[in-house]
ChimeraX commands (.cxc) that place a marker at each C-alpha (Angstrom):
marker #1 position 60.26,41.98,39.98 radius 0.5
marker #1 position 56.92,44.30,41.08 radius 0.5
marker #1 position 56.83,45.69,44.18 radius 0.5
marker #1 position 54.70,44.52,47.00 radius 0.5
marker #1 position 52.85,47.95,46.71 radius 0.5
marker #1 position 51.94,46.88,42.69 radius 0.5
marker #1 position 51.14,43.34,43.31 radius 0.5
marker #1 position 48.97,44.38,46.01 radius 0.5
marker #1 position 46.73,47.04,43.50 radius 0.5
marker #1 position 46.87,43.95,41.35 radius 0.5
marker #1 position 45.21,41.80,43.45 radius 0.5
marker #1 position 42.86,44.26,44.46 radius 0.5
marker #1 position 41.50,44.90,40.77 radius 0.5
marker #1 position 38.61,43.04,39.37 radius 0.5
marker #1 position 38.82,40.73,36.81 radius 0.5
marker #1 position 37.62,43.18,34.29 radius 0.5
marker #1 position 40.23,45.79,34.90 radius 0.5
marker #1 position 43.32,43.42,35.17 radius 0.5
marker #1 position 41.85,42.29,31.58 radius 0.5
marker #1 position 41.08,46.34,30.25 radius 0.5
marker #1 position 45.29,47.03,31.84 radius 0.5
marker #1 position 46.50,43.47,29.56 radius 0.5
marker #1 position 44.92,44.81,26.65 radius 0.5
marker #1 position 46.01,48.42,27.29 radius 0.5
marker #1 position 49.94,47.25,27.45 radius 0.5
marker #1 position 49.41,44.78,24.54 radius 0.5
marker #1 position 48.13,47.26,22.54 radius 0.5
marker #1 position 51.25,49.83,23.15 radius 0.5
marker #1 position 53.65,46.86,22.60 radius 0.5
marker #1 position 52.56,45.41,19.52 radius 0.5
marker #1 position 54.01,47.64,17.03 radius 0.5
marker #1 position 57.36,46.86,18.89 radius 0.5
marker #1 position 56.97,42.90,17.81 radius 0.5
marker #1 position 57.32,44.54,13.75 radius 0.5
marker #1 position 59.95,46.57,14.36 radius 0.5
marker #1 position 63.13,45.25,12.93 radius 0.5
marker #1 position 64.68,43.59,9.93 radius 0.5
marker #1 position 62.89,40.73,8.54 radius 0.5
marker #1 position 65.26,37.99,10.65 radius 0.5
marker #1 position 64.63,40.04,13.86 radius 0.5
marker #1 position 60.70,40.46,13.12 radius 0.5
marker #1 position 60.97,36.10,13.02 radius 0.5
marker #1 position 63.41,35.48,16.07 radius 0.5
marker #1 position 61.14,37.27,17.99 radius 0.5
marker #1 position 57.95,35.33,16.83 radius 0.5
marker #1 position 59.87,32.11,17.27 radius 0.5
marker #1 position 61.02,32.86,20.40 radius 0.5
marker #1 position 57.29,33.66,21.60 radius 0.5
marker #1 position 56.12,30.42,19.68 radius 0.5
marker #1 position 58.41,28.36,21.84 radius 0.5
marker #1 position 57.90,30.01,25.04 radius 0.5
marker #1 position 53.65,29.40,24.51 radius 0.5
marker #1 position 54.68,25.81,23.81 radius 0.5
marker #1 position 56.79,25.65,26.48 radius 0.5
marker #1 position 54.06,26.86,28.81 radius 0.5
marker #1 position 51.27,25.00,27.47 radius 0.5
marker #1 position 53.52,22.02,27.85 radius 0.5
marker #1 position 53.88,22.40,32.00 radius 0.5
marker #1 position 49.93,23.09,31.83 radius 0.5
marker #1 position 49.04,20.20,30.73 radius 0.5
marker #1 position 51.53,18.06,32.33 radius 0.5
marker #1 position 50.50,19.56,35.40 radius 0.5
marker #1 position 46.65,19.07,33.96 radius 0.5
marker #1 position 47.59,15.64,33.82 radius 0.5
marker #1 position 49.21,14.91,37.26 radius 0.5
marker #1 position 45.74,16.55,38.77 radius 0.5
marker #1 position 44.03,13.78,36.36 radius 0.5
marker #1 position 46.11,11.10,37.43 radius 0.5
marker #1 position 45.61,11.80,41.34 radius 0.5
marker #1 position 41.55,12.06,41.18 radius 0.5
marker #1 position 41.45,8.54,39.10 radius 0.5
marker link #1:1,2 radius 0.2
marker link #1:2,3 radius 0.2
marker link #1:3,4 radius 0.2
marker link #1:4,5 radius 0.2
marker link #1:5,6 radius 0.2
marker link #1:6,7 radius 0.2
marker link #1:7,8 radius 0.2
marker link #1:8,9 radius 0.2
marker link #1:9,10 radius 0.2
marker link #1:10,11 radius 0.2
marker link #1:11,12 radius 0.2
marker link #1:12,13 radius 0.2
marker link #1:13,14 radius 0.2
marker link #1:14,15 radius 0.2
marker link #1:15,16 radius 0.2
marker link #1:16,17 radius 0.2
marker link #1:17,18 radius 0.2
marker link #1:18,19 radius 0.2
marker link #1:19,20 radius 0.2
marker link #1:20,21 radius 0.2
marker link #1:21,22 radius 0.2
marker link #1:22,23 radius 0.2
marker link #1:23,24 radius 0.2
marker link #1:24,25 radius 0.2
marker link #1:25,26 radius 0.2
marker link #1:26,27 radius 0.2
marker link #1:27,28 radius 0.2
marker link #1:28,29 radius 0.2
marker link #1:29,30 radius 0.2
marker link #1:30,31 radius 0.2
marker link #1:31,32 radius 0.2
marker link #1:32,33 radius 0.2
marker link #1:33,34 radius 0.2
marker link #1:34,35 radius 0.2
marker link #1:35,36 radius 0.2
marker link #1:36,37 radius 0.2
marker link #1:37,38 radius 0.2
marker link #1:38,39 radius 0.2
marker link #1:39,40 radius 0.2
marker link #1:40,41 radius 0.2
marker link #1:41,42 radius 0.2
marker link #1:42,43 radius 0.2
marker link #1:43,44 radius 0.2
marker link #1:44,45 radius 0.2
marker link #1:45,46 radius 0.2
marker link #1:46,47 radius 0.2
marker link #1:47,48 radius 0.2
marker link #1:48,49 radius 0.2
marker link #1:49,50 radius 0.2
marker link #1:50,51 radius 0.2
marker link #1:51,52 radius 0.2
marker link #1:52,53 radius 0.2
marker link #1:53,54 radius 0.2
marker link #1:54,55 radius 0.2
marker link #1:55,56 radius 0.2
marker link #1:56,57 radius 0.2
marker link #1:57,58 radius 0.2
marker link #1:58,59 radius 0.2
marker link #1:59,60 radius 0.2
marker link #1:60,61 radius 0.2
marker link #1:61,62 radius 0.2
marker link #1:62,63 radius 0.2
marker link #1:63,64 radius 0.2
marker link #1:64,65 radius 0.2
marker link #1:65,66 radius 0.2
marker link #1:66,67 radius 0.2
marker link #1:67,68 radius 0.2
marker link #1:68,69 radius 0.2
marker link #1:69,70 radius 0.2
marker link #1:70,71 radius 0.2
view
């Protein structure tokens, strides 16, 4: 959990600098997502591939609800 203190610099940033800090901390983590044996090196993609589906599944279902409400 952040702290109100970080949240609040958060939402104080501009778009462009909450971006340049996401690609900052990607950068430092991806060699992490390699390191491991060759089993560990796919749980972890799997387990990222169904997380994104599992978001992009409540988008769009929530996507659709806004849909169905405006029709």
């Amino acid at each position: 959990m952040l702290s109100p203190e970080t949240l609040e610099r958060y939402r104080r940033m501009t778009p462009g600098e909450r971006l340049a800090l996401t690609l900052k901390l990607t950068e430092e983590s991806e060699p992490y997502l390699f390191y491991g044996t060759p089993e560990q090196v796919r749980r972890k993609f799997e387990l990222l591939r169904r997380q994104n589906d599992e978001r992009t599944r409540r988008i769009l279902e929530g996507l659709a609800r806004t849909v169905d409400k405006t029709a």
